[in-house]
C-alpha positions as CSV (number, residue, x, y, z in Angstrom):
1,X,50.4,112.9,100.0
2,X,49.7,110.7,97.1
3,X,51.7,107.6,96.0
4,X,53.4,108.4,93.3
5,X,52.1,106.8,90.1
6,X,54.0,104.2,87.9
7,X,55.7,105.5,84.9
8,X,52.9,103.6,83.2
9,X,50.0,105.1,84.6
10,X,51.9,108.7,84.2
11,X,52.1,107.8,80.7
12,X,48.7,107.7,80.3
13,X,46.8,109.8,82.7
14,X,49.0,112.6,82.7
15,X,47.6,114.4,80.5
16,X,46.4,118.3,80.0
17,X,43.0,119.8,81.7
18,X,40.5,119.1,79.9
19,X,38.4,122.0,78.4
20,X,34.8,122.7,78.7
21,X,33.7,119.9,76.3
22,X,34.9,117.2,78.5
23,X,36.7,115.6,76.2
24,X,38.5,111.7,77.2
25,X,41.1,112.1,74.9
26,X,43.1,116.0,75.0
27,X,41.9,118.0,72.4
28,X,44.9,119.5,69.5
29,X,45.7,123.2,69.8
30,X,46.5,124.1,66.0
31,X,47.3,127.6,67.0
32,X,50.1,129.7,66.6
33,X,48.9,132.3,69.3
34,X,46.7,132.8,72.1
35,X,44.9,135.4,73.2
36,X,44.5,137.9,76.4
37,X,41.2,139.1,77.7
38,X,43.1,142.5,79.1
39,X,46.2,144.4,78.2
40,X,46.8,144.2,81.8
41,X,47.4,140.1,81.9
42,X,49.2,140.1,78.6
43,X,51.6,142.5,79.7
44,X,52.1,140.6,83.1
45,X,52.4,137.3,81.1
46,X,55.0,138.5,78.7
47,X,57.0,140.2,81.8
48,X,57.1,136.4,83.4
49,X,54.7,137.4,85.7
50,X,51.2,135.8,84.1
51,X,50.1,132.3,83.5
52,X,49.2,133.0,80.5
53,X,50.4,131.3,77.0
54,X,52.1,133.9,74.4
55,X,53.3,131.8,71.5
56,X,53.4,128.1,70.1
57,X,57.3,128.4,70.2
58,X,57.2,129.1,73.4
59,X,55.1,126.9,74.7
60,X,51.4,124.8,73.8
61,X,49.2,122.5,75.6
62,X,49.9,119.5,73.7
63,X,54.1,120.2,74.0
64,X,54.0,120.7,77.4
65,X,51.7,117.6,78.4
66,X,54.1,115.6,76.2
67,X,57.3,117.2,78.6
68,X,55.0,116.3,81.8
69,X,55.0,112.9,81.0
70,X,58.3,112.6,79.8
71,X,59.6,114.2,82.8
72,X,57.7,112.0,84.7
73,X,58.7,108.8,83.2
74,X,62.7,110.2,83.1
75,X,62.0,111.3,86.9
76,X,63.7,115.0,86.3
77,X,62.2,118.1,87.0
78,X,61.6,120.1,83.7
79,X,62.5,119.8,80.4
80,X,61.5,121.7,76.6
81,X,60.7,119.8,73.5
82,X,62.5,120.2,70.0
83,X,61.6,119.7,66.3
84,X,64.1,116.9,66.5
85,X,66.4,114.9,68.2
86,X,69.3,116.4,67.1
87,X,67.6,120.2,67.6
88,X,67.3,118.4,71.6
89,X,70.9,117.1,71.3
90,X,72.4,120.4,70.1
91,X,70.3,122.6,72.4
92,X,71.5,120.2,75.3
93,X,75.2,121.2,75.1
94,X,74.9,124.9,73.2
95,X,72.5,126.6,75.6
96,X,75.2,125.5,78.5
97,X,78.4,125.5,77.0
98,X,80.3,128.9,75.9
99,X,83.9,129.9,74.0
100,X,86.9,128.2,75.9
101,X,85.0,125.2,77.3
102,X,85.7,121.7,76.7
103,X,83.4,118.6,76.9
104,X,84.6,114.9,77.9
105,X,82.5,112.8,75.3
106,X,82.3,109.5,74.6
107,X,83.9,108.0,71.6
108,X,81.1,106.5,70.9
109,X,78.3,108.4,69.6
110,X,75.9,109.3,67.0
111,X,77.1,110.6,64.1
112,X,75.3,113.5,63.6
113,X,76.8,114.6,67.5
114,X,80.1,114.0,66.3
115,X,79.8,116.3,63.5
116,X,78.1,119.1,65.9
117,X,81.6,118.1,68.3
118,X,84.5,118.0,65.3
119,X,82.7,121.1,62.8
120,X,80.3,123.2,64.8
121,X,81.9,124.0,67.8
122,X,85.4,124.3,66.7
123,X,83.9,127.5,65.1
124,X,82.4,128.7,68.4
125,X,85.8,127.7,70.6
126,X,84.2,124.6,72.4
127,X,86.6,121.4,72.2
128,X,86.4,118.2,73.2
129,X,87.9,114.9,74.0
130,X,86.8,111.2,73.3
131,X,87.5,108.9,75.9
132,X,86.4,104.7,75.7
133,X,82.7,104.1,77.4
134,X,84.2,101.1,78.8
135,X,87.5,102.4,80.4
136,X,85.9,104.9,82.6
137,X,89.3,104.7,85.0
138,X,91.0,106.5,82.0
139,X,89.0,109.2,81.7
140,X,90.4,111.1,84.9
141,X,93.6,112.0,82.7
142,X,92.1,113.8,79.8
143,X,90.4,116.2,82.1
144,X,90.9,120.0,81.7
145,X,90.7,122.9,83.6
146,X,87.6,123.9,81.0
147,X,86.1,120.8,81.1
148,X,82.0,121.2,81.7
149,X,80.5,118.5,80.6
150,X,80.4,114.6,80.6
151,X,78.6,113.9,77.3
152,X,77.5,110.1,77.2
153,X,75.5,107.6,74.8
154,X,74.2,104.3,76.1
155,X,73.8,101.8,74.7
156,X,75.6,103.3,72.0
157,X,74.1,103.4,68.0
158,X,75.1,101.1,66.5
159,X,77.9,99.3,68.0
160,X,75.8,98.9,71.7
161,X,78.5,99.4,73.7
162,X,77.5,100.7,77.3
163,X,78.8,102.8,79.6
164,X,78.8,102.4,83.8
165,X,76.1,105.1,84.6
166,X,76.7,104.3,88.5
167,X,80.6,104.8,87.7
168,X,79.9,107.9,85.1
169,X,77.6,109.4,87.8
170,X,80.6,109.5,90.8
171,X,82.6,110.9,87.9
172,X,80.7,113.6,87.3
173,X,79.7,114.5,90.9
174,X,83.4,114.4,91.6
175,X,84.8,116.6,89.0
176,X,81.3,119.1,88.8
177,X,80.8,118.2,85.4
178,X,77.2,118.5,83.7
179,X,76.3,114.9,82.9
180,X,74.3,114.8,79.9
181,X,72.8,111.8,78.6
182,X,71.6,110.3,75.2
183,X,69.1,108.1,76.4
184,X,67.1,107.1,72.9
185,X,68.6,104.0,72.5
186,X,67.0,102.4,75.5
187,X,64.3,104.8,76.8
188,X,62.9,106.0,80.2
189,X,60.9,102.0,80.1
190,X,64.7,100.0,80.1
191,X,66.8,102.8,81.6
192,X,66.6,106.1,84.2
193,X,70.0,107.6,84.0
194,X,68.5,110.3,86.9
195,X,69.2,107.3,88.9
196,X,72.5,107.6,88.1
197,X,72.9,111.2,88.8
198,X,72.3,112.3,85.3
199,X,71.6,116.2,85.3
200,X,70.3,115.8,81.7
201,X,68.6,113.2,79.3
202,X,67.8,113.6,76.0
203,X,66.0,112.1,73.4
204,X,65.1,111.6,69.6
205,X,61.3,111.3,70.0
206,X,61.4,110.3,66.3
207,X,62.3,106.7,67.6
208,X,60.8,104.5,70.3
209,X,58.8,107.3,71.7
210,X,56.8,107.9,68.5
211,X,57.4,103.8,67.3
212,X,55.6,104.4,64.1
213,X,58.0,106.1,61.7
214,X,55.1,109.4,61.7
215,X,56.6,112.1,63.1
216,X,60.1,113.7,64.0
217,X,60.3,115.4,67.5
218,X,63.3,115.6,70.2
219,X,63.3,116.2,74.0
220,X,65.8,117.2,76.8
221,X,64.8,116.8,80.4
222,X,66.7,117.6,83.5
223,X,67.3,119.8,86.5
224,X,65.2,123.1,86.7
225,X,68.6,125.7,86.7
226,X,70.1,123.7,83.5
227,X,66.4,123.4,81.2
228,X,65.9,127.2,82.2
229,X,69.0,128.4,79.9
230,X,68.1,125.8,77.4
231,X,64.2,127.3,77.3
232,X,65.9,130.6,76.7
233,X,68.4,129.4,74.1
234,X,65.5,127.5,72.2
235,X,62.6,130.4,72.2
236,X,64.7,132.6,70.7
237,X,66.4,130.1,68.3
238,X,63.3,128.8,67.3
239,X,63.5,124.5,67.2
240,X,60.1,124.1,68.8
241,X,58.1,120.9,68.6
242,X,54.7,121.8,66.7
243,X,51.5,121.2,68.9
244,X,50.5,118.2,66.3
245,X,53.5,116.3,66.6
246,X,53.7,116.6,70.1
247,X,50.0,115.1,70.4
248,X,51.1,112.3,68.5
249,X,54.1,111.6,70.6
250,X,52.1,112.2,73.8
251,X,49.5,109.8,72.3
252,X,52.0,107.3,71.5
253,X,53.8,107.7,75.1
254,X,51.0,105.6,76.2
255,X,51.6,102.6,74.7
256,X,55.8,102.8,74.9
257,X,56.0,100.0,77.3
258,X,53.9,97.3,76.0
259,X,55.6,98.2,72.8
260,X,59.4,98.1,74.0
261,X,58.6,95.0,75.9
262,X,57.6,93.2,73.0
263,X,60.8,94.4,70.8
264,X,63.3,93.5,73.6
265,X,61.1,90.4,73.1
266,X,61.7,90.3,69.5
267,X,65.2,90.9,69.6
268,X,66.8,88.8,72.1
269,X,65.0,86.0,69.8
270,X,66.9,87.3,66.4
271,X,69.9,87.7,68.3
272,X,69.9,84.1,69.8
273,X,69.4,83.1,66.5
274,X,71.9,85.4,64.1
275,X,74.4,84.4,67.1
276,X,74.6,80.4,65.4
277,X,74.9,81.6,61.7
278,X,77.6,80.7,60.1
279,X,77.7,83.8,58.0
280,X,77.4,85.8,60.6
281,X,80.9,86.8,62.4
282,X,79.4,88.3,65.6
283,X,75.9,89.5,66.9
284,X,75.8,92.4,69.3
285,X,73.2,93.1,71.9
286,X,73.1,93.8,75.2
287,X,71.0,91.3,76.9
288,X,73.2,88.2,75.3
289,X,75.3,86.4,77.7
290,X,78.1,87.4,75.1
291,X,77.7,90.6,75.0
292,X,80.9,91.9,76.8
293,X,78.9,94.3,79.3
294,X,76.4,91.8,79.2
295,X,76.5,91.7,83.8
296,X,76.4,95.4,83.4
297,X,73.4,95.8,80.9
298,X,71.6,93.4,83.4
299,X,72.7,95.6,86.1
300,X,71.4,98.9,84.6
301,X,68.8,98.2,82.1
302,X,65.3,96.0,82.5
303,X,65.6,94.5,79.3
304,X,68.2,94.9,76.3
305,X,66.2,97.1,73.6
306,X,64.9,96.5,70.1
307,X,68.5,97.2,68.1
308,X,70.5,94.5,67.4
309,X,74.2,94.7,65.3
310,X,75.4,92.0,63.1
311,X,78.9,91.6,62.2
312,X,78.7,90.3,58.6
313,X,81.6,87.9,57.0
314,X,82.7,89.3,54.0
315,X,82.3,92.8,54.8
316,X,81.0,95.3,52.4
317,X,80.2,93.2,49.8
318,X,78.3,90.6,51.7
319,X,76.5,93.2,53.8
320,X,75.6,94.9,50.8
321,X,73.9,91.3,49.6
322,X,72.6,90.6,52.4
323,X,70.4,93.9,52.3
324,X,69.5,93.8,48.7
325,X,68.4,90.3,49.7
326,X,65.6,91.1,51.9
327,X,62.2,91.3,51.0
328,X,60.1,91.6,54.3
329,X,62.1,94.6,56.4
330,X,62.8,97.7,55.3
331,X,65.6,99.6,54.4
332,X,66.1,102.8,56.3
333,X,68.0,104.9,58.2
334,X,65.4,105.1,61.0
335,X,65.0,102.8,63.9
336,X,62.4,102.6,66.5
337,X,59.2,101.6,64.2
338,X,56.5,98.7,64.8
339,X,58.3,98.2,61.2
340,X,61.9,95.9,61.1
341,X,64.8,98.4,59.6
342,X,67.7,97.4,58.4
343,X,70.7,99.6,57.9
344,X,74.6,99.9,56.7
345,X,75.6,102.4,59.3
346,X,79.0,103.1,57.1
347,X,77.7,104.1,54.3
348,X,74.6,105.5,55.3
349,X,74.8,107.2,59.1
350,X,78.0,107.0,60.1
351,X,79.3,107.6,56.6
352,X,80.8,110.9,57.7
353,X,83.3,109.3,60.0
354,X,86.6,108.3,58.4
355,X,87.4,104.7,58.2
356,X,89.6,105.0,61.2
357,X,86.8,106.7,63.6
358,X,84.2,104.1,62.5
359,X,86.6,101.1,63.3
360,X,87.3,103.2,66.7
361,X,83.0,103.1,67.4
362,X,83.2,99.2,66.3
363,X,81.4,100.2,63.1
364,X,83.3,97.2,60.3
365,X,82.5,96.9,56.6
366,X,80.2,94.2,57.3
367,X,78.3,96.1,60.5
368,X,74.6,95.9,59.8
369,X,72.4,97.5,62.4
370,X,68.8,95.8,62.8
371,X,66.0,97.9,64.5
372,X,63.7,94.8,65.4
373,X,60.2,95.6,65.3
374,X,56.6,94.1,66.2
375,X,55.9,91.9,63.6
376,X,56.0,88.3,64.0
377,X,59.4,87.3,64.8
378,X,59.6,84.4,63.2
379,X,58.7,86.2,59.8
380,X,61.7,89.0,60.5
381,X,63.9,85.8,61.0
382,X,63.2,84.0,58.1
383,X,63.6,87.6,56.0
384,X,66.9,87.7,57.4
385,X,68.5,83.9,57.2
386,X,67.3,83.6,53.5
387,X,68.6,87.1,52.4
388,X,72.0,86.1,54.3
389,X,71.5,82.8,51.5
């Protein structure tokens, strides 16, 4: 039996067969539909018996070499691709979850999640708790007869607060919950949550997957008997990737960890550096020896990312400066480009939480999150020191 290949290699040479023409890089499947050369194998292929392709929301070359590789690099077994992260985050918990169950969520999570937790599924009779990423010896006592899922962000956007995966893992096992993961933050390169006894990862494509700010795509991965009701669920609700933006993201997959490397790079530079200005209150990221879970994130991840949060004095007035002040990075609510972004997460993506949920998620007046990109870094910090003045 083979060796099996480094997430690396699988990155790059696990790609589709090629067609007649031979082609080194995979050729783009613009279609919509595919055709049948009898009735016979079309009817056998939309009965599940055939091998044949029916339909682009189905399925599509490029989308399923880009869930190949991401499967590979995750380490799980099968996985469908989405329009968006959120269409993958949604899907993720919707396709599995039904009237009178409960999920065990961390309070800290993205804010579009929390909206789908405190307005969409209240409608549907699916509740939920929030319990502290840190504090998982609490979480025992807001379990519920109902509870299905363990519903997890690490490092968390934007306040990088980690949880245990090890500990989250023996949780899970121990109480047969579903652990689902958002694992965009740090991708399959830093972090495999399977490792950890994840059943399911997901992840905004959009972000370090892509890396250029192109395209918009989402992807859950996991065990075979939880992606099957989630490729049922998304078929016939419709949030397929298109075959173009999946041969971007498959395209850009091969360069993910030459490219992370060099942000982690990047960012554990800025950070040592915000981390003595005296206008800055306090720097967040993972890999700085004060980072509170800075022995975990050394424990669970290979380097700390490209996000790093700044704690502003002042608050909302000298954030708001400080951003009007720059003249090199971009303002934006993205993250994950070769581009530096820089963002007010309470006014802009976390602006739906009330003042009290925000303070909860360590989001402050003055919180600025920094996506830290491939530029030079000593351009991005001289942006950054004479827009703080």
């Amino acid at each position: 039996m083979p060796n099996k290949k480094h997430m690396d290699t699988a990155a790059i040479r696990g790609q589709m067969e090629r067609t007649d023409y031979r082609e080194h890089s995979p050729a783009l499947y613009l279609t919509s539909s595919f055709t049948f050369p009898s009735a016979e194998l079309m009817a056998e292929t939309f009965a599940g018996e055939g091998e044949g392709i029916i339909y682009s929301r189905y399925n599509n070359p490029n989308v399923d070499e880009f869930i190949s590789k991401v499967c590979a690099m995750e380490g799980m077994e099968d996985g469908f691709a989405t329009a968006s992260g959120m269409a993958a985050v949604f899907a993720s918990m919707a396709a599995l979850l039904q009237s009178g169950d409960h999920i065990l969520a961390s309070r800290a999570i993205f804010g579009s999640t929390h909206q789908i937790l405190t307005q969409v599924f209240p409608k549907w009779g699916i509740t939920y708790t929030y319990v502290e990423p840190d504090d998982i010896d609490s979480w025992e006592k807001h379990l519920q007869p109902n509870t299905k899922m363990l519903l997890l962000e690490s490092p968390s956007n934007p306040g990088l607060a980690l949880v245990d995966l090890e500990k989250a893992g023996q949780f899970a096992q121990k109480h047969g919950l579903i652990f689902n993961i958002d694992n965009c933050f740090a991708s399959p390169v830093l972090q495999q949550p399977a490792q950890y006894g994840a059943d399911l990862i997901v992840h905004s494509a959009t972000k370090w997957m892509d890396g250029q700010g192109r395209v918009l795509g989402g992807i859950v991965v996991g065990r075979t008997e939880l992606i099957e009701p989630i490729r049922f669920f998304c078929r016939h609700t419709g949030p397929a990737m298109s075959p173009f933006n999946a041969w971007v993201l498959s395209r850009s997959l091969e360069t993910l960890s030459l490219r992370m490397n060099q942000h982690c790079v990047n960012a554990l530079e800025l950070a040592s550096t915000l981390e003595k200005h005296s206008k800055v209150n306090r720097v967040r990221y993972p890999f700085l020896p004060s980072h509170p879970q800075y022995e975990l994130a050394k424990k669970q991840m290979k380097a700390g990312g490209g996000i790093v949060t700044i704690d502003l004095n002042g608050g909302l007035e000298a954030a708001q400066a400080f951003l009007n002040g720059l003249k090199l990075c971009s303002l934006s609510s993205n993250l994950g480009d070769t581009r530096t972004i820089v963002t007010h997460p309470a006014s802009t993506t976390h602006s739906k939480l009330s003042a009290a949920e925000q303070a909860a998620v360590g989001i402050l007046p003055g919180t600025v999150r920094i996506s830290v990109g491939l530029e030079h870094v000593g351009d991005v910090i001289r942006d950054l020191e004479q827009a703080l003045g």
